[in-house]
C-alpha atoms as one frame of an Amber mdcrd trajectory, in Angstrom:
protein
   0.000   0.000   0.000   0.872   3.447  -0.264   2.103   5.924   2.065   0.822
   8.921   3.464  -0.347  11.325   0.437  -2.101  14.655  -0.127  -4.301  16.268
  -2.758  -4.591  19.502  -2.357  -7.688  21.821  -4.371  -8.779  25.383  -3.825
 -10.555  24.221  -0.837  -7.799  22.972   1.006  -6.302  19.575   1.265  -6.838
  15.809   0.998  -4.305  13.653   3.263  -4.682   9.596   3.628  -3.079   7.046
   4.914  -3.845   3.423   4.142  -5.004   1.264   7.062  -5.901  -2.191   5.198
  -3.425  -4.895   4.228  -4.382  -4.052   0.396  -7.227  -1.516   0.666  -8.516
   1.110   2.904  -8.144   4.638   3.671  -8.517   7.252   6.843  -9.062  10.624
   4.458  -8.737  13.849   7.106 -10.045  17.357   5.316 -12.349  16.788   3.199
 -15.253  19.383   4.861 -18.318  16.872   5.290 -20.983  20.057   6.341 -21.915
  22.759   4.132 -20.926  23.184   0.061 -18.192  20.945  -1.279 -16.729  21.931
  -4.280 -16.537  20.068  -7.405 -12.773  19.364  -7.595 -13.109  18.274  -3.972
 -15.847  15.725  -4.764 -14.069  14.241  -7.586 -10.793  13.817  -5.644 -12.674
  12.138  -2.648 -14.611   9.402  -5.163 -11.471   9.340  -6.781  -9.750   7.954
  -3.999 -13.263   5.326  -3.032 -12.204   3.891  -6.719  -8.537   3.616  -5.541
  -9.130   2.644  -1.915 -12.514   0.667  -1.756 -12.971   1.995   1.669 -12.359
   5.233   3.192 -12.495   6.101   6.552 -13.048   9.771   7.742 -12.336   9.950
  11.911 -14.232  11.293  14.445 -16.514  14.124  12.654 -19.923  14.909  14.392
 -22.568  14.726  11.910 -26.264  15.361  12.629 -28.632  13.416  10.095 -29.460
  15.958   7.992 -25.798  16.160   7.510 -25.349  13.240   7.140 -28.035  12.868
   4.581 -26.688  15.453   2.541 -23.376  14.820   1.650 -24.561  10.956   1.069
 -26.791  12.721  -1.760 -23.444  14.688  -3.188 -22.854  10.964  -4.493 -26.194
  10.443  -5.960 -29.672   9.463  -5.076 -30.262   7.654  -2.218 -32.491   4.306
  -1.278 -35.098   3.865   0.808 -33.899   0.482   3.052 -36.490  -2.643   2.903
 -36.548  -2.859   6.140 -38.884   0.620   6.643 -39.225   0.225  10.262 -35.708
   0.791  10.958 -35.651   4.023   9.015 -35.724   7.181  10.640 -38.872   8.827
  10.638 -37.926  12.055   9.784 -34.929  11.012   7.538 -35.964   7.986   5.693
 -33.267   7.755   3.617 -31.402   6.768   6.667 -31.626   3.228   7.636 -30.468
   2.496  11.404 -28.947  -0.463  13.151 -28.265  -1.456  16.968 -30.521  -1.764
  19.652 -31.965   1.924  20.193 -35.254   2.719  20.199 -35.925   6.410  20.584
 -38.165   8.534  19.144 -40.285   6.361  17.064 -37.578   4.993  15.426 -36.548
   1.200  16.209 -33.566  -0.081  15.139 -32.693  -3.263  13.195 -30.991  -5.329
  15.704 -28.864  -8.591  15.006 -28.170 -10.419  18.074 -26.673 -13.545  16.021
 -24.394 -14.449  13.078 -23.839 -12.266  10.513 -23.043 -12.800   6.742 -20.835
 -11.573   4.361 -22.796  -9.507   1.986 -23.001  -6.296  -0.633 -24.933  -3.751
   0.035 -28.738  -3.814  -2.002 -27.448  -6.811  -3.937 -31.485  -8.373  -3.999
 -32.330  -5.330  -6.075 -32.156  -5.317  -9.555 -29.969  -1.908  -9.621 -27.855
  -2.769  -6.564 -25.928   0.221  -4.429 -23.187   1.523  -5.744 -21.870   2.946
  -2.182 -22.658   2.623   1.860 -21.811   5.274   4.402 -21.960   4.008   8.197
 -21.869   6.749  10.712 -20.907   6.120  14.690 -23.798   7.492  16.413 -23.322
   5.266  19.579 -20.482   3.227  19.649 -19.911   0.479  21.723 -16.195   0.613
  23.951 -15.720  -3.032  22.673 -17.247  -5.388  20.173 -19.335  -4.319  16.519
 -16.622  -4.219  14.917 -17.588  -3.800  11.341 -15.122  -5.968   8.805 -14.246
  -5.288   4.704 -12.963  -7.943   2.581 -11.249  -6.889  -0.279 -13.025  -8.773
  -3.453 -11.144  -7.278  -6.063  -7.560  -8.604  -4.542  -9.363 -11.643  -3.856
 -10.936 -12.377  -7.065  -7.040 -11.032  -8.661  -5.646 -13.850  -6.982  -7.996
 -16.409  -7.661  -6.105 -19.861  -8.993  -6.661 -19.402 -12.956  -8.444 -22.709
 -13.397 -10.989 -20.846 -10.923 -11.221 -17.996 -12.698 -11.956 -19.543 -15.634
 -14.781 -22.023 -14.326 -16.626 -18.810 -13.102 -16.249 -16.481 -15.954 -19.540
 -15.867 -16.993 -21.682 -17.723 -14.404 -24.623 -15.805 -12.995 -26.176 -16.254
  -9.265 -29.652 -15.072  -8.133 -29.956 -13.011  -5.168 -33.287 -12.704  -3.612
 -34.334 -11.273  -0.303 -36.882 -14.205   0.234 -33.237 -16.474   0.513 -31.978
 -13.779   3.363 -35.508 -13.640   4.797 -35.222 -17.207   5.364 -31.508 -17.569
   6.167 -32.462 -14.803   9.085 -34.838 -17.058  10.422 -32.875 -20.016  10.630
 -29.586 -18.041  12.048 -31.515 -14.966  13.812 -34.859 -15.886  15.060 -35.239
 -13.079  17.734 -34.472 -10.411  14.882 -37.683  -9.156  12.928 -37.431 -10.275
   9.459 -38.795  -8.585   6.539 -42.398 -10.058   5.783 -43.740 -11.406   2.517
 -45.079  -8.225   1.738 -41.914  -6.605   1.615 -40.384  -9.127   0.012 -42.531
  -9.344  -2.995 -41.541  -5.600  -3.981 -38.146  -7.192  -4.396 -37.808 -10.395
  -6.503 -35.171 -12.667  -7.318 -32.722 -10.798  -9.559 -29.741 -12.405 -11.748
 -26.447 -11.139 -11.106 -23.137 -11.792 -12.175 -20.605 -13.725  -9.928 -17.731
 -11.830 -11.386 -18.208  -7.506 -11.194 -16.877  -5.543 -13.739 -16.310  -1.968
 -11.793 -17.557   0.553 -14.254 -15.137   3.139 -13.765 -12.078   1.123 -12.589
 -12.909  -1.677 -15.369 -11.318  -4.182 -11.997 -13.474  -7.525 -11.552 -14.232
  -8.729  -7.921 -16.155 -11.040  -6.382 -19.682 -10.726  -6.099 -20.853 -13.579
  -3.536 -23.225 -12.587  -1.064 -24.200 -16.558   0.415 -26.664 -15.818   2.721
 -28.761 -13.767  -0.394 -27.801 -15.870  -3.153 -30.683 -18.979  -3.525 -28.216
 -20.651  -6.279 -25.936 -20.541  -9.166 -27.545 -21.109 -12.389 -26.418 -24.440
 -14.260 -25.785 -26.244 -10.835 -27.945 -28.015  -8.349 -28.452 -26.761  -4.546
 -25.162 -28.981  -3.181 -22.740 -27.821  -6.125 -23.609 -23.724  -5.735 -23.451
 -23.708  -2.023 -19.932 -25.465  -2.605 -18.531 -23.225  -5.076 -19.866 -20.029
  -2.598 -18.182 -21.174   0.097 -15.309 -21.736  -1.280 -14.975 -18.386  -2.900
 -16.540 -16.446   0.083 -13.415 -18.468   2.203 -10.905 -17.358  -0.261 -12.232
 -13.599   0.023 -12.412 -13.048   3.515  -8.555 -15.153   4.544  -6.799 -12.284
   6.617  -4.592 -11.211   4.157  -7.910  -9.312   2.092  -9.451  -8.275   5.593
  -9.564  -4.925   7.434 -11.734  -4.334  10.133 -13.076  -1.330  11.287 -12.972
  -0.666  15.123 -15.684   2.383  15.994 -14.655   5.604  17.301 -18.100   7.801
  18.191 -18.442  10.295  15.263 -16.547   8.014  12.391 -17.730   8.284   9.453
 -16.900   5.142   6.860 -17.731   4.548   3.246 -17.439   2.158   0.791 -17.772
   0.693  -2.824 -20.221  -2.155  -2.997 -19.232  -3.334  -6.651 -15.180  -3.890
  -5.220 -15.898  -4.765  -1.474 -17.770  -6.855   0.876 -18.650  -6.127   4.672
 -19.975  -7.682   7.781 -20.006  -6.964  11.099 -18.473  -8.567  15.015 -21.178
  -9.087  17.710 -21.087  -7.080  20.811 -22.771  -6.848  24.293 -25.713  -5.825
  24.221 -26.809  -6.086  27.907 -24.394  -3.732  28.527 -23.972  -1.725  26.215
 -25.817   0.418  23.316 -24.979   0.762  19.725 -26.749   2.914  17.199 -25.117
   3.289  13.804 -26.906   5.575  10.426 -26.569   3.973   7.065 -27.121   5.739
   3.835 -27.204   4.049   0.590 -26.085   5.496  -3.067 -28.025   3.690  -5.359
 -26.398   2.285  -8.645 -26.619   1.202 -11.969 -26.703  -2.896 -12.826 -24.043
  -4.999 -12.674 -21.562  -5.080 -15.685 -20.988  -8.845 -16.687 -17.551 -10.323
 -16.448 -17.920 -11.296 -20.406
């Protein structure tokens, strides 16, 4: 990775320094409230594409704030889960286990999974920004495996068997994966799960500015690989989702109150730690940039 660098506009200055064994930034002045110029917009999603990840420490954001400069990136989803929005910013979609002023939020006391943002739609996100509201002293970690190193490394023969293949991701598969792995967490209900059905998508991304390919294997959303029965998909997903999240492609996040993280969903994938909750409270703000489809590998 590289060293410390700086960009420098007319509004001042752009200094990171890596933090992930081969992606991942902490970016300090770029101004978050208020106008943001254009040459300071393009030099911060100029360093997502070269980063994946990018880490801005210990700003206080309010959610109007924190709605805005999420829309600088472009327009933003409304979450599934609508409950766990907050009610007077719905584009806002919270997680933890808060519930103040009608807003409840989505709470996972079990497993997580390793996942892309919005991949059940058929125009998945582009980008996620996480926001510390209440942070946790230990625990909730949130962790990013890099799937574009991953998927670079892949053993040739591997590449080529997946070149091309397709997966369908559908949020009836995560309802009932939740179930089976989560059963005190609400799930969405069939409703809500209708508006969204199963969508093909490729297993290999093409990133549409960086023209990079990464892995796009989200198990607990994916109900199978087309061309293969039940047995041979979940195979072939675990043994790519193994290869993506070894150590070496891994950086995780440990919360500071008032971080603010983002990342690319079409070059990374993200999950989070458990922590305490009898003791303590977490509350974290998600918005989500949505996207355009899903360039095939072919």
């Amino acid at each position: 990775m590289d060293q410390v660098s700086m960009m420098t506009t007319g509004d001042g200055t752009l200094t990171t320094r890596p933090i992930g064994p081969t992606f991942g930034a902490e970016v300090t002045g770029m101004p978050i409230h208020g106008n943001v110029s254009p040459e300071m917009l393009t030099q911060f999603i100029a360093l997502l594409h070269r980063y994946r990840v990018l880490v801005v420490p210990e700003i206080m954001l309010d959610p109007a704030d924190l709605v805005a400069f999420s829309a600088r990136f472009g327009p933003l989803e409304i979450h599934s889960r609508f409950d766990n929005t907050l009610p007077a910013h719905r584009e806002i979609f919270c997680v933890g286990n808060v519930e103040r002023d009608g807003m409840k939020a989505s709470f996972n006391r079990g497993v997580e999974q390793w996942h892309a943002d919005s991949s059940y739609r058929a125009v998945p996100s582009d980008a996620s920004l996480f926001y510390g509201e209440i942070v946790p002293p230990e625990g909730a970690e949130t962790m990013f495996a890099d799937a574009t190193a991953a998927y670079r490394t892949l053993d040739p023969a591997m590449k080529q068997r997946i070149e091309g293949l397709v997966a369908v991701h559908s949020l009836e598969t995560l309802r009932l994966w939740g179930q089976r792995h989560n059963p005190d967490r609400k799930q969405n209900i069939p409703s809500q799960v209708a508006a969204f059905p199963p969508e093909r998508q490729p297993l290999v991304r093409v990133h549409p500015v960086t023209g990079s390919k990464s892995l796009y294997v989200c198990p607990a959303v994916i109900s199978h690989v087309e061309g293969m029965d039940q047995a041979e998909s979940e195979a072939l997903l675990e043994t790519l989702i193994t290869h993506a999240t070894q150590p070496r492609y891994v950086y995780s996040h440990r919360w500071r109150k008032g971080d603010l993280v983002m990342w690319d969903n079409r070059a990374v994938l993200h999950t989070a730690s458990l922590f305490d909750h009898t003791r303590y409270q977490r509350l974290m703000y998600r918005t989500t940039v949505a996207g355009n489809a899903p360039l095939l590998s072919y």
